[in-house]
C-alpha positions in Angstrom: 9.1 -32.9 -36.5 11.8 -33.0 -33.7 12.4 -30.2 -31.3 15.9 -30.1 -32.7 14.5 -29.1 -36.2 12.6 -26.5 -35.2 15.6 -25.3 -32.6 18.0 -25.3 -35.8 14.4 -23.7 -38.7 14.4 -21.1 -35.9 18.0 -20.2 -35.6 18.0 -20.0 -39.4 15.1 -17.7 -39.4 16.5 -15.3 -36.8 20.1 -15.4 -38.8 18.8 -14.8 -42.0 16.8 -11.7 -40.8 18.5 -10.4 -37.4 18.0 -6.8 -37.8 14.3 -7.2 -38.4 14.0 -10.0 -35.7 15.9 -7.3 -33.5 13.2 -4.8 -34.3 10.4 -7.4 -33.9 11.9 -8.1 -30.4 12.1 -4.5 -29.1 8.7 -3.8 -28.4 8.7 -7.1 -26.0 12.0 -5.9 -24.6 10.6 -2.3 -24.0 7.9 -3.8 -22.2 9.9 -6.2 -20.0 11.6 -3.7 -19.3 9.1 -1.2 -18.0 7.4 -4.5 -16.0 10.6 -5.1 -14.5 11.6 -2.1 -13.6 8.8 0.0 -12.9 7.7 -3.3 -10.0 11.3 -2.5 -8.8 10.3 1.3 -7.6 6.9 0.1 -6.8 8.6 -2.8 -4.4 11.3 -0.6 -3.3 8.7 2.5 -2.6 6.1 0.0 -0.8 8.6 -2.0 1.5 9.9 1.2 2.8 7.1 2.6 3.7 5.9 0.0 5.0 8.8 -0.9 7.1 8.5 3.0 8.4 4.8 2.4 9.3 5.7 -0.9 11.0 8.6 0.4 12.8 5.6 2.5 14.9 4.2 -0.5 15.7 1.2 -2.2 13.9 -0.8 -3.1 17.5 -0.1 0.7 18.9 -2.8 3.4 19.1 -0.7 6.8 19.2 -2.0 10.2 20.9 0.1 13.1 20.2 -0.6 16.4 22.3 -1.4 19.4 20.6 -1.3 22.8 21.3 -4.6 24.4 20.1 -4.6 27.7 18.4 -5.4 30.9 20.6 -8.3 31.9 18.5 -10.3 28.5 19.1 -10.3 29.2 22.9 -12.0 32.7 22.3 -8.3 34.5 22.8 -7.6 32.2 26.0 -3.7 32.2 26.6 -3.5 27.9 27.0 -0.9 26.8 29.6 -2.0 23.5 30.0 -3.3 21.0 27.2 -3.1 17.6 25.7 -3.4 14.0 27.0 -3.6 14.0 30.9 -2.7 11.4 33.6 -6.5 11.4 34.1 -6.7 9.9 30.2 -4.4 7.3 30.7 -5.8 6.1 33.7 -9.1 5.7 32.0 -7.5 3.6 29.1 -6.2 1.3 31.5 -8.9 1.1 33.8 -11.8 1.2 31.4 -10.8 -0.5 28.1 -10.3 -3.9 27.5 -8.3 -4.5 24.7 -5.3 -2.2 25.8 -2.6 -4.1 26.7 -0.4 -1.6 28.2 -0.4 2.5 28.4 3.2 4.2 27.8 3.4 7.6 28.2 6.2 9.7 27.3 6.9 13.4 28.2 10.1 15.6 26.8 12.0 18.3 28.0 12.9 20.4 25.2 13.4 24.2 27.1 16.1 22.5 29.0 19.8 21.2 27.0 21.5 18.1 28.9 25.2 19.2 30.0 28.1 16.8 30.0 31.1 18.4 31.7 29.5 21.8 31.3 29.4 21.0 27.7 25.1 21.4 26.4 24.2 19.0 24.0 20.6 19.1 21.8 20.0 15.5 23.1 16.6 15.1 24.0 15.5 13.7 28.0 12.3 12.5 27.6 10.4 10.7 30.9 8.6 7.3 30.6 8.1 3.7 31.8 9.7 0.5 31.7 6.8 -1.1 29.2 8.7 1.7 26.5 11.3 -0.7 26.0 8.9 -3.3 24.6 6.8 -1.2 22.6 9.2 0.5 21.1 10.7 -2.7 19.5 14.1 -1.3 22.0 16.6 -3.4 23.8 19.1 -2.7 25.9 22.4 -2.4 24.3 24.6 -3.4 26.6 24.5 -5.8 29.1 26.4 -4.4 32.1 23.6 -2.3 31.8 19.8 -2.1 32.4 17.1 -0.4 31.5 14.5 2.2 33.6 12.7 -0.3 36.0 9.6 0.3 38.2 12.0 0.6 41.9 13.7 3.7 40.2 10.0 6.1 40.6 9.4 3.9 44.2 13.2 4.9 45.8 13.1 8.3 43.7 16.7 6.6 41.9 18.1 9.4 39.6 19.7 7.3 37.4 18.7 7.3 33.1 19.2 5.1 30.0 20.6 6.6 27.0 20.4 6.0 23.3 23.5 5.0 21.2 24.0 7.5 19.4 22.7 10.5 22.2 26.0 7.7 24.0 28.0 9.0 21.2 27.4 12.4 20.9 27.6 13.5 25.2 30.4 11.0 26.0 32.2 10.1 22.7 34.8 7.0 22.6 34.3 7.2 26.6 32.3 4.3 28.4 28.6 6.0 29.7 27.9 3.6 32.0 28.3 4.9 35.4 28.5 8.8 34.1 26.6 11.6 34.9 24.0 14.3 32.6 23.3 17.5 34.4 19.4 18.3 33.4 18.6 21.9 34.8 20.9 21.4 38.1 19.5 18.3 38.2 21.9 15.1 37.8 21.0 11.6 36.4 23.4 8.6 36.8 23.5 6.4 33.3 22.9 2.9 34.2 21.8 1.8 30.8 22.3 2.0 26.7 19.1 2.2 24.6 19.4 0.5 21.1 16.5 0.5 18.4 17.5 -1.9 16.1 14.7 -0.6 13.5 16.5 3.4 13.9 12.5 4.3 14.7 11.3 7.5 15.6 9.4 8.4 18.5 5.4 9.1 17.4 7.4 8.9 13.6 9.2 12.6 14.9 12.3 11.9 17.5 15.1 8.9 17.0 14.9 7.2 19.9 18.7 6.3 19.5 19.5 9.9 20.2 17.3 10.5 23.3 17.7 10.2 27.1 15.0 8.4 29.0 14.4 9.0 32.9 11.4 8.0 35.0 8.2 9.7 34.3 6.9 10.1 37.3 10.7 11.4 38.2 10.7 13.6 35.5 7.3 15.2 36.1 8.1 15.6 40.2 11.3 17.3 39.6 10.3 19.7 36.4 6.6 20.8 37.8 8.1 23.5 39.0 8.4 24.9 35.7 5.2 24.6 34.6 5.3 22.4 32.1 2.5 22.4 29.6 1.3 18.9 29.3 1.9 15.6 31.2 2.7 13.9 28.0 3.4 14.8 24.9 2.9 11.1 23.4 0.9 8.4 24.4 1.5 4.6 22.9 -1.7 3.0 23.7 -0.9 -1.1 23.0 -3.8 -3.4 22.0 -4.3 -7.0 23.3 -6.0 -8.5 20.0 -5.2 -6.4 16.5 -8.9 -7.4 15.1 -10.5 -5.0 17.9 -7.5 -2.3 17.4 -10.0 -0.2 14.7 -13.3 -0.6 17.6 -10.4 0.4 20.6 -9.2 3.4 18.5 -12.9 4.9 18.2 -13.8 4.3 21.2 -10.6 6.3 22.5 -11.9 9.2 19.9 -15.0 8.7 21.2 -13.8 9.4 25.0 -11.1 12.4 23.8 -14.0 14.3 21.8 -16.3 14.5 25.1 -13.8 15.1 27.9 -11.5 17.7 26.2 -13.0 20.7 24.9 -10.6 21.5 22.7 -9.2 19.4 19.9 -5.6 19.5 21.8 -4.6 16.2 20.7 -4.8 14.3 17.5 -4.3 9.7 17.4 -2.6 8.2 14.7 -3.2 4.3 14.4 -0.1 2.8 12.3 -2.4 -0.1 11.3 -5.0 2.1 9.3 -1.8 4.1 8.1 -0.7 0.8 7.0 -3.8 -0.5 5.1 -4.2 2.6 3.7 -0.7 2.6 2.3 -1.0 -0.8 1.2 -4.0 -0.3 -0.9 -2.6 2.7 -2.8 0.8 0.5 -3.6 -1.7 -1.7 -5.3 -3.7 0.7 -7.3 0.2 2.2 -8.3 1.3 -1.1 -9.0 -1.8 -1.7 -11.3 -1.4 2.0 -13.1 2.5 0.7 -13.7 1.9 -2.9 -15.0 -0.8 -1.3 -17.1 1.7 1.2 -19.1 4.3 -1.6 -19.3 1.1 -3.9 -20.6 1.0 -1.4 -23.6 4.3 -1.9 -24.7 4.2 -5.6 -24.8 0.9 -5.3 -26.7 3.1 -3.2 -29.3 5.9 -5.6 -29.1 3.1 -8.5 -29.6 1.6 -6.7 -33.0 5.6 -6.2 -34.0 5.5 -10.1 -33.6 3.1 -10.5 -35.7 4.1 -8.9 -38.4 7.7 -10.2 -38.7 5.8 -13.7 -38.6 3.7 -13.0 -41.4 6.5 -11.4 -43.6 8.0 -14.9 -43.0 5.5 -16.9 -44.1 5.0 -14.5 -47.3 8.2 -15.1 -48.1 8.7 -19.1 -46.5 5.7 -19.8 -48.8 7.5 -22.4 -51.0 9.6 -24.3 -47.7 5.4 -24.3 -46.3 4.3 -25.8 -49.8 7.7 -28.0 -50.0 7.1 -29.8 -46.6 3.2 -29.6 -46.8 3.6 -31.8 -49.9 6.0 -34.2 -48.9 3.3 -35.2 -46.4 4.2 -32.8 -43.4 0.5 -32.3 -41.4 -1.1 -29.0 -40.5 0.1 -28.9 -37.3 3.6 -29.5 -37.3 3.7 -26.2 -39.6 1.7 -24.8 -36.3 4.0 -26.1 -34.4 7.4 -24.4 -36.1 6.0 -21.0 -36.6 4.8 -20.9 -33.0 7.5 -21.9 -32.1 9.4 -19.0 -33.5 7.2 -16.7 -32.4 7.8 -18.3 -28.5 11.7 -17.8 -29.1 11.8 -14.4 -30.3 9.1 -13.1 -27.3 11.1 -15.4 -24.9 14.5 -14.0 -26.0 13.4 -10.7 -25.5 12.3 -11.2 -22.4 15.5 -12.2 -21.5 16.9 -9.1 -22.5 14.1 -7.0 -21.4 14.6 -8.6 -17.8 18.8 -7.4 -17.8 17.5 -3.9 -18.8 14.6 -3.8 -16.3 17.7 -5.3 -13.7 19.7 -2.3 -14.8 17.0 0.6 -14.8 16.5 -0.4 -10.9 20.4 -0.4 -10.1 20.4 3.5 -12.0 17.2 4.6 -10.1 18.5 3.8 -7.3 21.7 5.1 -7.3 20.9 8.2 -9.5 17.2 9.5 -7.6 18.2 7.8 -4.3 15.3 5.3 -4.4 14.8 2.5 -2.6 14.0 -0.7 -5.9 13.7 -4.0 -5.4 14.1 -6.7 -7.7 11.7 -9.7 -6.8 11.8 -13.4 -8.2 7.8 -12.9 -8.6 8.6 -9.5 -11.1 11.1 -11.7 -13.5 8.4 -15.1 -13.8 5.6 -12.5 -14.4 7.4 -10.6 -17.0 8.6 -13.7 -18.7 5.2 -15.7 -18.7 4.0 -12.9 -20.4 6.4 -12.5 -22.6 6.1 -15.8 -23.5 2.1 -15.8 -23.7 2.6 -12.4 -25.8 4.2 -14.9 -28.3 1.5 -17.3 -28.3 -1.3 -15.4 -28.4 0.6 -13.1 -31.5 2.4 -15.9 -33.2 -1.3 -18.2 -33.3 -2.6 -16.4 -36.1 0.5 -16.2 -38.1 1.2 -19.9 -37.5 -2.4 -21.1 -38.0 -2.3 -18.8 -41.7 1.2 -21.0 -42.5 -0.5 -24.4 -41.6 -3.7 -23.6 -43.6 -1.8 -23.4 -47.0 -2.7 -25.7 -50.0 0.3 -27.1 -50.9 -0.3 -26.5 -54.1 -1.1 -22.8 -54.1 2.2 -22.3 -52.0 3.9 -24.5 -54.3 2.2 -22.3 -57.4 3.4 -19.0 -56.2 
């Protein structure tokens, strides 16, 4: 038989018995529903952290300086801890793989006056390799960024993030302006943009920062005895594949020079593996629940296929004896089964669409809809009607005509 007739048996089918087709659909709806919409928080929840990991820097090692408790240094008051110019020396002297070594100190007991005005901007000191590792770029191009003549002619000039822009100076131009840092005075030449709004060691946003020098800034605020010579270290690797051998070999070096543990690494690489592999163990616990309701939704299918055929019995016997073969009967009952799963995957998928759109604007979570989500959620729909409407369909075929024609 055509595909027309069994287009126009089907539509017959469905019209004759809509509510308990609707029924029959509703578990595959349900299900496409959950698949679509539960891969939409998975999506949304691994892309953003993701994207937060990445925005570290996937080729960076990271040391952070820590102040060790009191009681670990036998009731030692600590004035001085955490990476030293001595460790970054070694990394660039000693290991291969690093590519570059960018430290970056902060001054956070002093507040950065414009006009007299203080400001909780944050001047932090580093060198001109921040601008690449950081995934920065200057903002405007009048302007420039810290270069390596301003530590050689002792210039006391700064660049300054967008937004720390915004806050000291307002609608006014910074170029060419002045920040007072305890009596000290810097001259802006430069605007600081990070495109990605990253955070500096994932804790400071570098748009709302002022960078100096760091040889400047260490000269000038020795004085007041400042605690550690930097407070984060980005250590950049050459090749990524040796970044996990480069990162114990720096715990290796830490652990025996410093006896205290006044530092801790974070490597955003690992962070990211780690993260990616629980998405995919979430993603699999998801798909799984959603599985269950299409399995529901597939028995559902089955049963409205075999009412039809108890009740179809005589149209099976009519056709089987005007010669019709076993398999077109296949044929016409699977393929009634294939339109009712495919038809509520359809609707399953404009659910799924919507349940994203309302988590995301009710809980404030990023969801994301992907092309891969809808074809996975309507092949199995469509394979839920195949593999639940054989059986049915393979019962229909097998009548005797004469038996259906009897009863």
């Amino acid at each position: 038989m055509s595909l027309m007739y069994n287009l126009e048996s089907t539509w017959l089918s469905l019209k004759h018995h809509a509510f308990r087709s609707l029924l029959a659909m509703l578990g595959v709806v349900l299900g496409v529903a959950a698949v679509v919409g539960m891969l939409a928080v998975s999506e949304g929840a691994k892309r953003e952290s993701i994207n937060r990991i990445q925005q570290q820097g996937v080729d960076n090692i990271i040391l952070h300086s820590e102040k060790p408790r009191i009681n670990e240094s036998g009731g030692e008051a600590i004035f001085f801890y955490g990476i030293s110019k001595n460790d970054i020396a070694h990394f660039n002297s000693v290991f291969e793989n690093v590519k570059t070594v960018v430290p970056i100190v902060e001054i956070r007991h002093k507040s950065i006056y414009v006009n007299g005005r203080p400001s909780d901007v944050i001047l932090a000191g580093t060198t001109p390799e921040f601008l690449t590792v950081s995934r920065s770029q200057n903002a405007d191009p009048r302007g420039r960024w810290l270069v390596d003549t301003d530590c050689i002619l002792s210039e006391m000039v700064c660049s300054v993030g967008v937004d720390a822009a915004r806050q000291l100076f307002g609608l006014e131009d910074p170029l060419g302006k002045t920040v007072s840092v305890g009596g000290t005075t810097f001259k802006v030449v430069g605007l600081l943009k990070n495109p990605l709004r990253s955070k500096l060691a994932g804790k400071n946003d570098i748009n709302n920062m002022v960078f100096v020098d760091y040889e400047t800034l260490l000269s000038i605020f020795n004085r007041d005895f400042m605690a550690v010579e930097a407070n984060y270290v980005y250590v950049q690797v050459e090749n990524l594949d040796y970044l996990k051998n480069t990162a114990g070999r720096i715990r290796t070096y830490l652990s025996e020079v410093h006896e205290l543990p006044d530092y801790t690494i974070s490597v955003p690489y690992e962070l990211l593996l780690a993260e990616q592999a629980t998405q995919r163990v979430f993603t699999i616990v998801m798909g799984s629940i959603a599985a269950i309701s299409l399995l529901v939704g597939g028995i559902g299918i089955m049963n409205i296929m075999l009412a039809n055929i108890y009740e179809r019995t005589k149209e099976i016997g009519t056709l089987r004896a005007l010669g019709a073969p076993k398999q077109t009967i296949l044929v016409q009952f699977l393929f009634e089964a294939v339109t009712l799963t495919a038809l509520g995957g359809l609707i399953g998928v404009g659910i799924g669409f919507l349940i994203a759109v309302l988590i995301k604007h009710a809980a404030a979570m990023p969801t994301i809809v992907t092309p891969g989500s809808v074809i996975v959620a309507l092949t199995v729909s469509i394979l839920t009607g195949i593999i639940f409407g054989t059986h049915p369909a393979w019962k229909a075929a097998s009548l005797s005509p004469i038996e259906a024609l009897r009863r």
